[in-house]
C-alpha positions in Angstrom: 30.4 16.2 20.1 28.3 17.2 23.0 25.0 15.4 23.7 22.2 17.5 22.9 24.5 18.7 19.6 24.5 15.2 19.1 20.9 14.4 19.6 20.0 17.4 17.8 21.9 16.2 14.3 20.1 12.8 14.9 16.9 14.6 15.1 17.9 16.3 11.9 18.9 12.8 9.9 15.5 10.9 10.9 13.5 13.5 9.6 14.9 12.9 6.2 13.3 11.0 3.6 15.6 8.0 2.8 17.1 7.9 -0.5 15.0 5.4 -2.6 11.9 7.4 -1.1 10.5 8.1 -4.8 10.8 4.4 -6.3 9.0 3.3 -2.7 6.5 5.6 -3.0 5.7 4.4 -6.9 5.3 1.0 -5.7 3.6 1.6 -2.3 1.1 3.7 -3.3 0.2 1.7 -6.6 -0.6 -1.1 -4.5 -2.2 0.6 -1.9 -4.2 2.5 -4.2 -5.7 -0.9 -5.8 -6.1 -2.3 -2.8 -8.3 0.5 -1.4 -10.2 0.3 -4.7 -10.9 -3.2 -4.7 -12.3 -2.5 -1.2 -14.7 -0.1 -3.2 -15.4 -2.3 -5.5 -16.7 -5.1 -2.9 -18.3 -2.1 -1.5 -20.5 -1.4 -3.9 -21.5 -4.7 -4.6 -22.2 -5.4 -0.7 -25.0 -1.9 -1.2 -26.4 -3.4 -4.6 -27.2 -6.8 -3.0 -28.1 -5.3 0.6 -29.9 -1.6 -0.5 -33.9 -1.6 -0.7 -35.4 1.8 -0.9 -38.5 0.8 0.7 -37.0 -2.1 3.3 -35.6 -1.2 6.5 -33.8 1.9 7.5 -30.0 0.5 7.3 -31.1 -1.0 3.5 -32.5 2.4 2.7 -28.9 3.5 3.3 -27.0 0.9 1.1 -29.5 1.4 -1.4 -28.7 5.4 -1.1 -25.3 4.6 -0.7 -24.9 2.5 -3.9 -26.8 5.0 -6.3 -26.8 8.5 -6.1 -25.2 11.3 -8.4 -21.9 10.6 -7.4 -21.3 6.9 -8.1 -23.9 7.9 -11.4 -21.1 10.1 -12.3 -18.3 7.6 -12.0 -20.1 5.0 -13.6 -20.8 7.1 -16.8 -17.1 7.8 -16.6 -15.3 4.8 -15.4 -12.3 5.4 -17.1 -11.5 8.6 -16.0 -12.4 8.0 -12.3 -10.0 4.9 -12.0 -7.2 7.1 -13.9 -7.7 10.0 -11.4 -7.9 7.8 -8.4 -4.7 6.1 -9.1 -3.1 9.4 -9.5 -4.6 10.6 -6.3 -3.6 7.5 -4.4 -0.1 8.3 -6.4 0.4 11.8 -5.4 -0.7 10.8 -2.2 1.9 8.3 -1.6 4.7 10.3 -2.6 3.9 13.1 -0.1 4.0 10.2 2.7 7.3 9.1 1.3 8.8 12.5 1.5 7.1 14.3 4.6 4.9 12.1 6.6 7.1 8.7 7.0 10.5 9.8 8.1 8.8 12.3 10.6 6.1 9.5 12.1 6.7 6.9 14.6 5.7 3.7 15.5 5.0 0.4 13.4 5.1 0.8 9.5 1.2 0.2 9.1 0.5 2.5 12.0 2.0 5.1 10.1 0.7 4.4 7.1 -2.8 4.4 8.7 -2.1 8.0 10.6 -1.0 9.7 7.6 -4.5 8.1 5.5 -6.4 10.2 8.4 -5.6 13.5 6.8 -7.2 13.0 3.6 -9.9 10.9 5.0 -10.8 14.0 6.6 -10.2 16.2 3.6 -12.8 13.8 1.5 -15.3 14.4 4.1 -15.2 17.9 4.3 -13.7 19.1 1.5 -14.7 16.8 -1.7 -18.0 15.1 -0.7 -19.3 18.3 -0.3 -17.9 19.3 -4.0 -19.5 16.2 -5.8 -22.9 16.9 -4.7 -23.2 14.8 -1.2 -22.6 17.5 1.2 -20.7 18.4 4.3 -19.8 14.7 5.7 -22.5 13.0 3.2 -25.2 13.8 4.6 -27.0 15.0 1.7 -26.6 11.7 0.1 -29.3 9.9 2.3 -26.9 7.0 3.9 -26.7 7.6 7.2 -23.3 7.3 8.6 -22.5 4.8 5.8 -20.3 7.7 3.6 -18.5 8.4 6.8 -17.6 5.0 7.8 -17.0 3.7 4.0 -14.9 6.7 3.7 -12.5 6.0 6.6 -12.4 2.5 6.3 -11.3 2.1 2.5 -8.7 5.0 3.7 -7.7 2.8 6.6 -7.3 -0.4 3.9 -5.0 2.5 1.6 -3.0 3.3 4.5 -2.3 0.3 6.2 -0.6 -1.2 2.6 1.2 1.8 1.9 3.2 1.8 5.1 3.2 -1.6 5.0 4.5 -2.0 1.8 7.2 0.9 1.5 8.8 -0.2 4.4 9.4 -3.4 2.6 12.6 -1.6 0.7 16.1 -2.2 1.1 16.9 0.8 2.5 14.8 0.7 5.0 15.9 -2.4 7.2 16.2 -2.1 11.1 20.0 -2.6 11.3 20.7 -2.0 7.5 22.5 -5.4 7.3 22.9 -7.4 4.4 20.4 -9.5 5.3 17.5 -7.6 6.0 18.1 -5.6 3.0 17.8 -8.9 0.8 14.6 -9.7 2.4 13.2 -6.8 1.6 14.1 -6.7 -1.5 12.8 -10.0 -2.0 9.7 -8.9 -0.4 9.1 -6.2 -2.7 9.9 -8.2 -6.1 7.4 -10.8 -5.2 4.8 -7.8 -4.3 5.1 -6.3 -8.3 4.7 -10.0 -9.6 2.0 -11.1 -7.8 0.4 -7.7 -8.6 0.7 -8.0 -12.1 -0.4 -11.7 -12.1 -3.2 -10.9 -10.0 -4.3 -8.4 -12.3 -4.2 -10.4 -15.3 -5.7 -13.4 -13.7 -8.6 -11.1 -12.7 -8.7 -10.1 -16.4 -9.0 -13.6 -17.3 -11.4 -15.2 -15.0 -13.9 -12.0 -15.2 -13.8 -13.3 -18.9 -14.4 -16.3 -18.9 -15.6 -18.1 -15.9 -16.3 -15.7 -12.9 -19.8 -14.7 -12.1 -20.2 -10.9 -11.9 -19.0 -8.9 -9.1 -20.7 -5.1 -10.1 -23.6 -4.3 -11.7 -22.4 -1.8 -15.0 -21.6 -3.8 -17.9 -18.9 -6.5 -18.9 -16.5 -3.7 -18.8 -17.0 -2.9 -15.5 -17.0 -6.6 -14.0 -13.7 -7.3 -15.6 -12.1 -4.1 -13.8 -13.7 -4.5 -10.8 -11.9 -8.5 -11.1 -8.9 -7.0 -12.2 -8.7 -4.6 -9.2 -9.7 -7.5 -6.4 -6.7 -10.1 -8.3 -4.1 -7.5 -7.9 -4.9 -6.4 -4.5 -5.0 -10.1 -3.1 -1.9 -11.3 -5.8 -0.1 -8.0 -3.9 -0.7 -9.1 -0.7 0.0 -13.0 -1.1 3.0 -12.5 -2.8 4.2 -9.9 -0.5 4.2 -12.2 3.0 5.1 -15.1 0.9 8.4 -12.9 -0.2 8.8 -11.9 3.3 8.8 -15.3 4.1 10.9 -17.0 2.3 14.4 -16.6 3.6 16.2 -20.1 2.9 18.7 -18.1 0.2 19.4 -15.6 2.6 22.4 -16.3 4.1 23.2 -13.5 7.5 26.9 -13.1 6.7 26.5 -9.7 9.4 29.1 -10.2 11.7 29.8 -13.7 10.7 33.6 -14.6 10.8 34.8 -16.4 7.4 38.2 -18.4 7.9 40.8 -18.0 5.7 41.1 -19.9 2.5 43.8 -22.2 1.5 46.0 -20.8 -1.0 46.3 -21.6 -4.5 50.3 -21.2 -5.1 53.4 -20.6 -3.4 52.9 -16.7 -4.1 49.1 -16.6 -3.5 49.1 -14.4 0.4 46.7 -15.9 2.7 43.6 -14.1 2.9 42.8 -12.9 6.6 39.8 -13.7 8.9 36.9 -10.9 7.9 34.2 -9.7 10.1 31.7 -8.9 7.8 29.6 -6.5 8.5 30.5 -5.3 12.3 32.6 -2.4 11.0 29.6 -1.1 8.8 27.0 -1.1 11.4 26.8 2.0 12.9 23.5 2.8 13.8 
């Protein structure tokens, strides 16, 4: 095949998405999606303890950032704004795991972060100005503080959803058997320790954990349940990535032959495991 054939067909094959791109995309963006809203929530507790409409100028901002129509409006329906947050941060996801990734370069959270940028930029200019706040916030009375909140809870959302969809087996750097039970690994321990988080969040917000958000019992035992499975994602996630005693690299490892067990049994050859099938 002649070289720039050849480098056009490779072109071709790394723009595609890889072939568990949905299932990553469910999981990525679930968890990315909490963790960007448990950012929120902390958020909003950092302008209810800081805001003070008549102290400085930077409280003035917390305070306008912390209550105004908008959060109003998603506080009278809490319900409804997680479910279509989630969904958002869902559909979002799955456009990253079939367009953005496979045509991005670099590092997986760099990535992730690059792609966040386009609707960070959208939300600025498209919805803020929809929900009442105006053309970059500013008719909220914050300052920059819509701006910079904006970006950086997009920033958070991105960062775990590239870091966390290219935790799946299909995605390792050589494909090897190894790094694809890593991985997997990985991403096993990042469901558990978001469901555990979550329902320990549930728990303590019931029974012993002072209140994080203003809003009502309801809205303290989300908010918990939001910040448990974010950190229960995260810890569970490096500690799966971790933990590689089991793994055993059996990628171009030779395995002797094994005695055998009668007269008739053939001798089983050498094997290179692994060598043949890498071809990247």
């Amino acid at each position: 095949m002649p070289p720039t054939h050849r480098t056009r067909l490779q072109s071709s094959q790394s723009a595609l998405p890889r072939p568990d791109w949905a299932s990553g995309a469910v999981l990525s963006g679930f968890v990315a999606t909490v963790a960007g809203s448990a950012i929120f929530t902390l958020a909003y507790g950092l302008s209810e303890a800081v805001g003070n409409t008549n102290g400085t100028m930077v409280a003035r901002w917390f305070a306008a950032l912390g209550q105004n129509d908008m959060t109003r409006m998603a506080g009278d329906h809490l319900m409804l704004a997680v479910s279509l947050n989630l969904l958002l941060g869902l559909v979002l996801a799955f456009a990253y795991g079939r367009f953005a990734e496979p045509m991005l370069t670099g590092p997986a959270w760099r990535k992730g972060v690059v792609f966040a940028l386009v609707p960070w930029l959208v939300s600025i200019s498209v919805f803020l100005p929809l929900w009442g706040g105006g053309l970059f916030g500013t008719s909220l009375g914050a300052g920059p503080l819509p701006i910079l909140g904006n970006l950086a809870l997009h920033i958070v959302y991105g960062l775990v959803l590239g870091s966390v969809y290219a935790l799946s087996p299909a995605s390792g750097a050589d494909d090897s058997a190894t790094d694809r039970a890593i991985a997997a690994a990985a991403q096993r321990a990042t469901a558990f320790g978001l469901t555990g988080g979550i329902a320990l969040g549930v728990v303590l917000a019931a029974t012993v954990a002072p209140t994080l958000v203003t809003g009502g019992r309801d809205a303290n035992i989300l908010a918990w349940a939001l910040l448990g499975g974010a950190l229960g994602a995260a810890f569970d996630s490096v500690l799966g990535l971790a933990d590689r005693g089991d793994v055993v690299d059996t990628s171009d490892t030779l395995i002797p032959a094994t005695a055998p067990i009668s007269i008739a049994d053939p001798v089983h050859p050498v094997v290179n495991v692994g060598a043949a099938h890498r071809t990247r």
